[in-house]
C-alpha positions in Angstrom: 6.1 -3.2 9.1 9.4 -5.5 9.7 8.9 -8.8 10.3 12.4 -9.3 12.4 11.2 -11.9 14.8 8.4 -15.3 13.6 6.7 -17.7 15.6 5.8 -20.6 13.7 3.6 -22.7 15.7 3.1 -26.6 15.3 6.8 -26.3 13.8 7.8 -30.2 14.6 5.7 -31.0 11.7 7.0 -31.3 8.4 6.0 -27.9 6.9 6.2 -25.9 9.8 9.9 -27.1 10.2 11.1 -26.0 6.8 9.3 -23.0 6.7 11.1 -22.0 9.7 14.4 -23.1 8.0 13.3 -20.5 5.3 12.3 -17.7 7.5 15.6 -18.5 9.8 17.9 -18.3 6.2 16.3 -15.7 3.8 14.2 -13.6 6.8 17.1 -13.9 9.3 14.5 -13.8 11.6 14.5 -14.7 15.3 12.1 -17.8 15.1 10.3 -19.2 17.8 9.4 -23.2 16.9 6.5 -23.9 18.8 6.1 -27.6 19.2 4.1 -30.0 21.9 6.8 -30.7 23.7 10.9 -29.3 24.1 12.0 -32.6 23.2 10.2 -32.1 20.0 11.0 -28.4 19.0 14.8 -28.8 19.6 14.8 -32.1 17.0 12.8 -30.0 14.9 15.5 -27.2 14.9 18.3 -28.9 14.1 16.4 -30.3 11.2 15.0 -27.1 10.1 18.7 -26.0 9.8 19.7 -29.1 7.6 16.1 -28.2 5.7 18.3 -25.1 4.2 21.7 -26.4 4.1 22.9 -23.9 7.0 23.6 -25.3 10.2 24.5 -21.4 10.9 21.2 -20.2 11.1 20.6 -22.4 14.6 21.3 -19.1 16.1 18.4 -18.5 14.9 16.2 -20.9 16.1 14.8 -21.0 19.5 13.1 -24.1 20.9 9.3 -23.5 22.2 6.5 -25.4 23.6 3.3 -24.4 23.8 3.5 -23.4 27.6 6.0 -20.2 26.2 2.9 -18.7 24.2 2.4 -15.5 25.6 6.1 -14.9 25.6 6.7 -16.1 21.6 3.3 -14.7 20.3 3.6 -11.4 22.0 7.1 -10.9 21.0 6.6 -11.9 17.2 6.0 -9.7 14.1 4.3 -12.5 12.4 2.9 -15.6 13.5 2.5 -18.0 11.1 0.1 -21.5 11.8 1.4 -24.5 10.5 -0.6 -27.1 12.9 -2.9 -29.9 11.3 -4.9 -29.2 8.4 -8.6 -29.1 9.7 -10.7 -26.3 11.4 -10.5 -27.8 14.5 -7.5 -28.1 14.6 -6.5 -24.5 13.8 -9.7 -23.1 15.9 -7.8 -24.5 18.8 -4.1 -22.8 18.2 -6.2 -19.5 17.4 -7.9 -19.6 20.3 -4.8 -20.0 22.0 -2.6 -17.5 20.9 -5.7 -14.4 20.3 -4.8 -13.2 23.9 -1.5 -12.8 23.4 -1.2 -11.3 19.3 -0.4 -7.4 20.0 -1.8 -4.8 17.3 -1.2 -5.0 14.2 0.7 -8.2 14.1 0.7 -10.4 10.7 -1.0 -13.5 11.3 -0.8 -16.4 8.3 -2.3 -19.5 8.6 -0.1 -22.1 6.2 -2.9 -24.1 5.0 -3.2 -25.9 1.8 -6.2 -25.2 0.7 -8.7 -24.6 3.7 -11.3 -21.1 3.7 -9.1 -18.5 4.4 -11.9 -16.3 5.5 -13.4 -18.9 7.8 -10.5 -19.0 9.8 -10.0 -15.3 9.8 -13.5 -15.1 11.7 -12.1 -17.6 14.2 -10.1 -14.5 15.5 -11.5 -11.2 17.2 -12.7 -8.5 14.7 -9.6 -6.1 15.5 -7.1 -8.7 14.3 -9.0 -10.0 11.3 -7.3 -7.5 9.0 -3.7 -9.3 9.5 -4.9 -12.4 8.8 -4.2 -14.3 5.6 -2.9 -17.1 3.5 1.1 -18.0 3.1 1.3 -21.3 1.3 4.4 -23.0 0.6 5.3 -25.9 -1.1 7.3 -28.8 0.0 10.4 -28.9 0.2 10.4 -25.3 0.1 14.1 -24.6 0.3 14.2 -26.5 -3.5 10.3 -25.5 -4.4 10.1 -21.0 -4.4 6.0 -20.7 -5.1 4.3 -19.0 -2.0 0.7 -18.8 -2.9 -0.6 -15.3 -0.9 -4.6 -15.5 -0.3 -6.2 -12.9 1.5 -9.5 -13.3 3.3 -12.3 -10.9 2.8 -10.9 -9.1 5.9 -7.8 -8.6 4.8 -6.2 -4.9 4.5 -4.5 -4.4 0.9 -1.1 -3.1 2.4 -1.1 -6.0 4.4 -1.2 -7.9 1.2 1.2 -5.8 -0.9 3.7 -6.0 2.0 3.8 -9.3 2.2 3.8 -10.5 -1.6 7.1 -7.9 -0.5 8.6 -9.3 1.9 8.0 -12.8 0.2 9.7 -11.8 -3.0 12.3 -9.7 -1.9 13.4 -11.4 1.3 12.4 -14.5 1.4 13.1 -15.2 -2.6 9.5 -17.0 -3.0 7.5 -16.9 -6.8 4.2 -14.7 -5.1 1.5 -15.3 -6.7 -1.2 -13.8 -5.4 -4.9 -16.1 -5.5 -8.7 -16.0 -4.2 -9.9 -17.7 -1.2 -10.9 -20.6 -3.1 -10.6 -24.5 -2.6 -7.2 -25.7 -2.8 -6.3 -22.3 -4.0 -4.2 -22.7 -7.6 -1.4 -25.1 -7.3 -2.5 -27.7 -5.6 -6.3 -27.1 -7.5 -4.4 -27.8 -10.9 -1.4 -30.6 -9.6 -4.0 -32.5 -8.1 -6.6 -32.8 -10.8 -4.0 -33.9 -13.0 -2.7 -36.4 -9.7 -6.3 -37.5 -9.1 -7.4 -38.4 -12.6 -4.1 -40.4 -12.7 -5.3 -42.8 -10.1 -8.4 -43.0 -11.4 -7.0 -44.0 -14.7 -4.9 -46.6 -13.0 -8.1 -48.0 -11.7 -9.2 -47.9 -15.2 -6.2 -50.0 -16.5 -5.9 -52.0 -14.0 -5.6 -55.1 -16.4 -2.8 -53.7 -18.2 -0.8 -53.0 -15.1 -3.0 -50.2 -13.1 -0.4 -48.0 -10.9 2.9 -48.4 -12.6 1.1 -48.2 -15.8 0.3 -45.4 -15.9 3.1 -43.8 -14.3 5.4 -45.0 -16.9 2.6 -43.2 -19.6 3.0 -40.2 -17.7 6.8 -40.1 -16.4 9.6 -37.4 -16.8 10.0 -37.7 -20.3 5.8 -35.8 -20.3 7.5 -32.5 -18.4 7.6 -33.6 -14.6 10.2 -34.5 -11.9 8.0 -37.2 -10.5 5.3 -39.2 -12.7 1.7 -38.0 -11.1 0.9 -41.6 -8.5 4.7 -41.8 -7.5 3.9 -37.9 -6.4 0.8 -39.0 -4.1 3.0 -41.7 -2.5 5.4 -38.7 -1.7 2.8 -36.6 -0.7 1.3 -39.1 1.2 -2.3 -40.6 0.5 -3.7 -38.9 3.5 -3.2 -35.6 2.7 -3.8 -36.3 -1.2 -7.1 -37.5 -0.4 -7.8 -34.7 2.2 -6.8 -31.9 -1.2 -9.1 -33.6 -3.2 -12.2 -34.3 -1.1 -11.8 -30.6 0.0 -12.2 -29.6 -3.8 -15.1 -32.0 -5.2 -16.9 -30.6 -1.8 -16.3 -26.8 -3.0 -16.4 -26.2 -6.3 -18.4 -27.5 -9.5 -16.7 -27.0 -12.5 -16.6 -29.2 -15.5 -13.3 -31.6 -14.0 -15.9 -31.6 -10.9 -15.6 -35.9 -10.7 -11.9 -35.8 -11.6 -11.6 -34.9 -7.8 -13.3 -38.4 -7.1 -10.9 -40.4 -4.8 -10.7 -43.9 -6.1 -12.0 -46.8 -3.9 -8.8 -48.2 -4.1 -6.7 -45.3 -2.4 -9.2 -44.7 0.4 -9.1 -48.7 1.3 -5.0 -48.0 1.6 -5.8 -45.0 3.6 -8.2 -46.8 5.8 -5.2 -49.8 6.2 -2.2 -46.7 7.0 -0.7 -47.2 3.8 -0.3 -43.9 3.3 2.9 -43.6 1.3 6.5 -43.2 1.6 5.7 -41.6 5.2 4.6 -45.3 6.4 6.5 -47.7 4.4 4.1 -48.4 2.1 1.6 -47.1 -0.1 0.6 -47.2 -4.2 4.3 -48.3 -3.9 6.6 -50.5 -1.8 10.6 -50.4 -0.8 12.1 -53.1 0.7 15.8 -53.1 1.3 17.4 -56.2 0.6 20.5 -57.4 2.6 22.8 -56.9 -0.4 22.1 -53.1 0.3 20.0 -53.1 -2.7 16.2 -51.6 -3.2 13.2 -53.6 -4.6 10.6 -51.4 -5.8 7.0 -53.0 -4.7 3.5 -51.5 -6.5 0.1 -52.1 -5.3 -1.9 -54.5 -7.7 -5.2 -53.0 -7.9 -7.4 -55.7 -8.9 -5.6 -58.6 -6.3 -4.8 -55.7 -3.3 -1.2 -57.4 -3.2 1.6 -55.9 -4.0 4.1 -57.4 -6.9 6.9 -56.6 -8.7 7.0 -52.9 -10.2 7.0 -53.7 -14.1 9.5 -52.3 -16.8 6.7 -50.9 -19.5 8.5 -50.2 -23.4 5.8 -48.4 -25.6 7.3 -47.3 -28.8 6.2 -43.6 -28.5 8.0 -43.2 -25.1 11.1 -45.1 -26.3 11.2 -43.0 -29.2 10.1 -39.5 -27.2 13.0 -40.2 -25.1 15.3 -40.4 -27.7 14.5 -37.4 -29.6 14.8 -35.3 -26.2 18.3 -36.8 -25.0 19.5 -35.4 -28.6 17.7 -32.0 -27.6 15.2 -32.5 -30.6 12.1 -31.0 -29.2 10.0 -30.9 -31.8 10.9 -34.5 -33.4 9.2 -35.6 -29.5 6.2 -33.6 -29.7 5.8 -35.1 -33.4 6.0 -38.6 -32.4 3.8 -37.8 -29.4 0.9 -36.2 -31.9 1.3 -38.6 -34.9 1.1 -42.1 -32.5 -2.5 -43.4 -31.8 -1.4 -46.2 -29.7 -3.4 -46.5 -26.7 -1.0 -45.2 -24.5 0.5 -42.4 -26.5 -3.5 -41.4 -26.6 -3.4 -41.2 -23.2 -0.3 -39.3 -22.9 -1.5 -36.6 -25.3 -4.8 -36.3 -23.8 -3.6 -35.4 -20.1 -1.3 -33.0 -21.6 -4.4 -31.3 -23.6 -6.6 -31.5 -20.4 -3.8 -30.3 -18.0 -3.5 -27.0 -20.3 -7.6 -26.5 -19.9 -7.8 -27.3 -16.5 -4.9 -24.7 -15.6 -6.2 -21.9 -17.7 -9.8 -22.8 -16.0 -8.9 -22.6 -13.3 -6.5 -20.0 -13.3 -9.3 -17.7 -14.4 -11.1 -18.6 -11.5 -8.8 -17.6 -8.4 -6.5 -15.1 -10.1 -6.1 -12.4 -12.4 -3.6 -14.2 -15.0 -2.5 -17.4 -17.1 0.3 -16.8 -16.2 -0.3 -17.4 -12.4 -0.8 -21.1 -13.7 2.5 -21.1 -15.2 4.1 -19.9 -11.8 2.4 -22.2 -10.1 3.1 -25.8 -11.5 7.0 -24.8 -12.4 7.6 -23.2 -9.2 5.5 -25.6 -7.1 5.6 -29.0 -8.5 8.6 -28.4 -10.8 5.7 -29.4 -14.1 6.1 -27.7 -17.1 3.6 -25.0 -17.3 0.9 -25.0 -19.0 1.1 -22.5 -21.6 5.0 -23.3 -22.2 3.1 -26.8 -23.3 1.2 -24.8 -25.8 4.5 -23.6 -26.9 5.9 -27.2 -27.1 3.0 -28.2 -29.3 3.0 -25.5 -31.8 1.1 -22.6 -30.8 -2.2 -22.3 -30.2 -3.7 -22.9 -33.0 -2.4 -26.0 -33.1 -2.8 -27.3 -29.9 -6.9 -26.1 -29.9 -7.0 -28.0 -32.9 -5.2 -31.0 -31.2 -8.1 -30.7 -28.3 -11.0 -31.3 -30.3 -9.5 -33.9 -32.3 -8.3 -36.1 -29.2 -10.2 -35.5 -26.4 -13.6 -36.8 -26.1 -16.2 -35.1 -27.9 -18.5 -34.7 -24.1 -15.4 -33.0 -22.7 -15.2 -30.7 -25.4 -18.6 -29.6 -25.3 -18.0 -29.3 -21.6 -14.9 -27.4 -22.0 -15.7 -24.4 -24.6 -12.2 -24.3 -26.4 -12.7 -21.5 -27.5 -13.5 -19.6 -24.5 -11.0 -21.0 -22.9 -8.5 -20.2 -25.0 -9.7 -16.4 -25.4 -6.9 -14.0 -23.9 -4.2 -16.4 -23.3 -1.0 -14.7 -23.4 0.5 -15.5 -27.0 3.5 -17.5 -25.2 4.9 -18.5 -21.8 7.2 -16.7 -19.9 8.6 -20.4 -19.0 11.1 -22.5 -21.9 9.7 -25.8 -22.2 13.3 -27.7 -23.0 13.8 -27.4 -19.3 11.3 -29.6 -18.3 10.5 -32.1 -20.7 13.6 -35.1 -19.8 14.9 -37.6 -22.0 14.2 -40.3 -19.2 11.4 -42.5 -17.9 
């Protein structure tokens, strides 16, 4: 197998344009971007160049619409989907390009979190054992995690070669997870994303949205605090991840994956995010050049002013880690029982469950959590949090003395905690940020 030429098909959108960028760069791959129309594939080149800081690898890139099929699919080593994320949807390229796949090519469907072996029975038996999940994160030039799923058709040296190619050539973090919902990443981020909004909800008398964000911003072991990250993401596809999961799987953080009433009225309006303008949160651009930052008031369903929150334990946490005293942060985060340094702590402790639950549910290691949330979301990983809070010992003890005592009974400490590897592979200091 050498994949030397890649047809990536619905590459106008956002994913399928940066992954091309990446197979383009790191694959130097000949790679045919399939879009609707020419007009669309050649803007989407030139982007998918910029996507990877190398205008060079145009060359590279060859404009396609879906008229060229037999020529692109029948030429490529690997096709890889990247068209919207429903079954239609992807029924309707498969049955497209079936005719034209010759033997033995590598077929990977993109998707985020979609039945891997549903869609592999869209195609004819004979090709069924190519077929297989490649998810990337976004923006994938910056964010290295490829999650590789296979399907229960799915050859093993098909596997092994492309957790391969994706390591070696392509310079991804391969982990490789069960055909489950929402696979690991995005089963972890967005529990953590979810429950955020639903919190905000919660709170929505003490400021809802922004809130919460400022409880849970940089200074807690993330780039982005978690409802500023489904703003990015867009509310569409946020809400699309997390219906997908409450619909497929039943374990104890089963109503985390709720979507608040509040989000699906903004969905229903197209306030999806950053994408539209507006969303949770609101830019305007004065005529002084300057931004005004906007967040949605939960309770009124107007937006106002995005507040400046102080809470001593964050003002203090913050401090401590601009000095590079790690463990003077974590002590003012475990000895403060303010409401908000409560809450803090507590998503920390249930983040840490949820990832090693989880993570013993679609693959074979902890540690696959820990590759997932630093190379995909750019979080601090899970057990490198166990780390920051002393071990874990201390941090099981921490868990049944914070979180409620339902949860806990839910949870099994315990038995979640057997096996753990005795430390992350991940340093901590890297993530948590002495700013808001």
């Amino acid at each position: 197998m050498n994949i030397n030429t890649v047809t990536v098909l619905g590459a106008n959108g956002t994913m399928g344009c940066n992954i091309s960028g990446i197979f383009a760069s790191f694959g130097n791959a000949k790679v045919y971007m399939v879009s609707r129309s020419m007009e669309k594939a050649e803007a989407a080149v030139a982007k998918a160049a910029q996507s990877v800081k190398a205008e060079a690898v145009e060359s590279n890139l060859i404009p396609c619409d879906y008229s060229m099929l037999e020529k692109c699919v029948g030429e490529s080593d690997l096709i890889f989907e990247s068209v919207a994320e429903t079954f239609d949807a992807k029924e309707s390229i498969i049955a497209k390009i079936a005719p034209f796949i010759k033997k033995k090519t590598l077929i990977a469907t993109g998707t985020s979190g979609l039945s891997i072996t549903r869609l592999a029975e869209m195609l004819p038996e004979e090709l069924r054992p190519y077929f297989f999940g490649m998810h990337f994160f976004n923006p994938p030039y910056s964010l290295t995690l490829c999650e590789i799923i296979p399907s229960l058709y799915t050859e093993h040296k098909v596997i092994e070669y492309i957790k391969c190619y994706a390591a070696q050539t392509l310079v991804r973090t391969v982990v490789e997870i069960r055909d489950d919902a929402a696979f690991l990443g995005n089963r972890i981020g967005f529990q953590f994303i979810n429950e955020a909004l639903q919190y905000a909800e919660r709170y929505k008398d003490s400021g809802g949205i922004d809130y919460i964000d400022a409880i849970l911003g940089q200074f807690t072991g993330r780039n982005m605090a978690p409802i500023n990250t489904a703003d990015f993401v867009g509310l569409d596809v946020s809400k699309a991840v997390v219906d997908n999961i409450y619909q497929n799987t039943d374990d104890y953080a089963h109503e985390t994956f709720i979507f608040p009433e509040y989000c699906c009225r903004l969905v229903r309006e197209g306030k999806l995010g950053r994408k539209t303008g507006q969303g949770l949160y609101k830019s305007i651009k004065r005529e002084d050049g300057r931004r005004i930052t906007y967040v949605y008031d939960i309770e009124s369903g107007e937006y106002r002013d995005k507040m400046t929150y102080s809470f001593p334990f964050s003002i203090k946490m913050i401090e401590h880690l601009k000095n590079g005293e790690y463990k003077r942060a974590m002590d003012v985060l475990t000895s403060n029982h303010s409401t908000e340094a409560q809450i803090c702590l507590s998503f920390l402790i249930k983040y840490v469950l949820y990832s090693i639950t989880a993570a013993k549910l679609v693959s074979d290691s902890a540690h696959a959590a820990d590759h997932v949330m630093a190379a995909g979301f750019g979080w601090a990983p899970p057990l490198s949090i166990i780390d920051a809070l002393g071990g874990k010992y201390v941090f099981m003890k921490l868990a049944k003395e914070r979180l409620d005592p339902a949860l806990i009974a839910k949870i099994n400490v315990e038995e979640t905690m057997a096996g753990i590897p005795a430390a992350s592979t991940y340093d901590f200091r890297r993530y948590f940020k002495g700013k808001k």
